[in-house]
N, C-alpha and C positions, 0 to 999 in steps of 0.2 A: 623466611617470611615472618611477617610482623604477627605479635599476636596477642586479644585482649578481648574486655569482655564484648557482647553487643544485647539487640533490641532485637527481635526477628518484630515484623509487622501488626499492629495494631489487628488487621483485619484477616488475621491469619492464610492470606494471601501470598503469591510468591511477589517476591520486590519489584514494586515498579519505581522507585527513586533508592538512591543509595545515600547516604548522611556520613562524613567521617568526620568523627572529633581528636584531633591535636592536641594532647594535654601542653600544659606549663611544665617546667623545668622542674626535677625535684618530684614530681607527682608522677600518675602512671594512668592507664585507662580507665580504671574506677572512677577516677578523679571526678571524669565529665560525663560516665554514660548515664550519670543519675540525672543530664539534663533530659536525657531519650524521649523519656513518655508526654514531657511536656510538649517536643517539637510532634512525637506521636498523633496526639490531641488532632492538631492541621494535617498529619501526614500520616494516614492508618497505613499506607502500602508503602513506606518507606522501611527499610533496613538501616537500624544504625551500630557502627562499629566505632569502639576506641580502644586505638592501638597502643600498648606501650612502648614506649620508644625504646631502642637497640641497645643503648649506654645504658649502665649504673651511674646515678647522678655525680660528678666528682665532686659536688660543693653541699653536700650532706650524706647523713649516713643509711639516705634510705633512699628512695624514689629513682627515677629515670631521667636521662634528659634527651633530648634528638643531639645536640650536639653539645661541646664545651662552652662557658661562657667565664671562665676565668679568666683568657682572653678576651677582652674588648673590643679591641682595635679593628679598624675597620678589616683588614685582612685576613688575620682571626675567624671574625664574624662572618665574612663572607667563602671562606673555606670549610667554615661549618654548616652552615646552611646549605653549599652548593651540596656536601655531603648528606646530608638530610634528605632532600629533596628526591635524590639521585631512588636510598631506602623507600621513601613514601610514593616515589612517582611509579615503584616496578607494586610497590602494595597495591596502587590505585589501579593500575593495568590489569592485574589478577584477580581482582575481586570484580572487575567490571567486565571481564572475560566472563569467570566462573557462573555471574550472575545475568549475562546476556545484555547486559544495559552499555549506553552509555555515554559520555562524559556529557551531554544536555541533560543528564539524569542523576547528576551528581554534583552535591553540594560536601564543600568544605566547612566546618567551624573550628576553629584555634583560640587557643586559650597563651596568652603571654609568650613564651618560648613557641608554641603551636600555631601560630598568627602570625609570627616571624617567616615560620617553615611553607606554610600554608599560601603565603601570598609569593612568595620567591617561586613556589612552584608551578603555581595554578597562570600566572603571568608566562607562564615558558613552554607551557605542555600543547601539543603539534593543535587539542582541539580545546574551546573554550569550557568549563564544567558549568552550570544551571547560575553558583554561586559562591561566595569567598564572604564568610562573617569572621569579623577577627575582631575577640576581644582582647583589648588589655597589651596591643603590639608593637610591633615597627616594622618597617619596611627597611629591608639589608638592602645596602648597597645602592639607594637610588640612583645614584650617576649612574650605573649601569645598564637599569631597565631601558631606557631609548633604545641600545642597539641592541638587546636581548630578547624583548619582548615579543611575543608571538601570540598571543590573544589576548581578550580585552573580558572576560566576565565579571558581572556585577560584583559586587563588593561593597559591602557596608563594615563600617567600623566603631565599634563601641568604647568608652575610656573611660575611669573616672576623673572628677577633676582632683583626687586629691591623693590620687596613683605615685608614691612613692618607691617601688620599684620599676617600673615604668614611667617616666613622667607623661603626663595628660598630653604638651608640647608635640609628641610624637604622631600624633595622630591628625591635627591639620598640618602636618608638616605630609604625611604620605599621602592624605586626601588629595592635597593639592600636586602632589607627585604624580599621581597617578589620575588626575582629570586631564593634567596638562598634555596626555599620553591618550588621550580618549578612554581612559576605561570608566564606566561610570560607578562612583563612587561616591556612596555616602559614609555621613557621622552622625554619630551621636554620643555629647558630652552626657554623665551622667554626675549630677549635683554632690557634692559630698561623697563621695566612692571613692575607694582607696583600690588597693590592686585585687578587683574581685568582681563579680555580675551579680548585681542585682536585678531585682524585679521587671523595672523600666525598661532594663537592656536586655533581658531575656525576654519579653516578651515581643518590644522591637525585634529581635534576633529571628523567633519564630513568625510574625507576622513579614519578616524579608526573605526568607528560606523558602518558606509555604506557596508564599507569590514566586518565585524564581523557578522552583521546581516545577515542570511540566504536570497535570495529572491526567 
């Protein structure tokens, strides 16, 4: 079982929404629970967990990754991911058992590598979750989602324009992947942003989560 820091409830309630965050590649769940109390603010009875991913990163000498990315290639990448997925989809199962809720009661956030994992999954899982925010990502394997896909939740996508480990390109390119498929999906470029969340986009991020999530 996965395991990393989290947020218990603003309203020292038990959880009535669940939040997972996906780190990047190389990082680990510290990385993004310090977004917690921001999304808290909208969401007092939500639970937020971020897990570190399973791997020691192999392209540094510190952090985590959900899978390799030394490999590229499309097959690579989509062996990595299907592996991923597989880890985070029995995490999402067990913590939405444990906690009585679910998946209209759970929203994803991903961050770069966590955005990749985030949306392969949530597009394939038997029910739809509240929400899919992915910063900074891409969408594995598009030609594939037609005959894979099994549910359609919201989804919004953040970039910057000047995203040099990710290029900015990637993200009207899954936009458009994933409208073509009914899933409804937004964007938003962010001006001058390199591979990281700013202001704009974190606040967009919580004012699309807040709305998604049922209260």
């Amino acid at each position: 079982m996965l395991t990393g820091p989290s947020l218990a409830p603003a309203s020292g309630q038990p959880p009535k929404q669940l939040v997972i965050f996906l780190h990047g590649l190389g990082a680990d769940g510290s990385d993004l629970i310090d977004l917690a109390p921001y999304f808290a603010t909208r969401l007092p009875d939500a639970l937020f967990l971020s897990p570190d991913a399973p791997e020691p990163c192999d392209m540094a000498p510190f952090g985590k990754q959900w899978f390799s990315l030394q490999d590229q290639s499309p097959e690579a990448m989509l062996a990595g991911v299907e592996t991923a997925a597989k880890t985070v989809n029995a995490f999402i199962d067990a913590k939405l058992a444990e906690l009585g809720l679910t998946d209209e009661q759970l929203a994803l956030v991903g961050f770069s590598q966590g955005t990749m994992t985030a949306l392969h999954l949530a597009l394939r899982r038997p029910k739809a979750c509240a929400a899919v925010l992915g910063y900074s990502g891409l969408l594995v394997a598009p030609d594939r989602l037609a005959d894979e896909i099994t549910v359609r939740p919201q989804v919004l996508l953040v970039h910057g324009d000047e995203d040099d480990v990710v290029p900015h390109q990637f993200m009207p390119f899954a936009q458009q992947a994933l409208s073509r498929l009914g899933v409804p999906a937004l964007s938003l470029s962010c001006p001058g942003l390199g591979h990281s969340i700013d202001d704009e986009g974190l606040k967009a991020g919580i004012e699309f989560v807040s709305q998604a999530l049922p209260i």
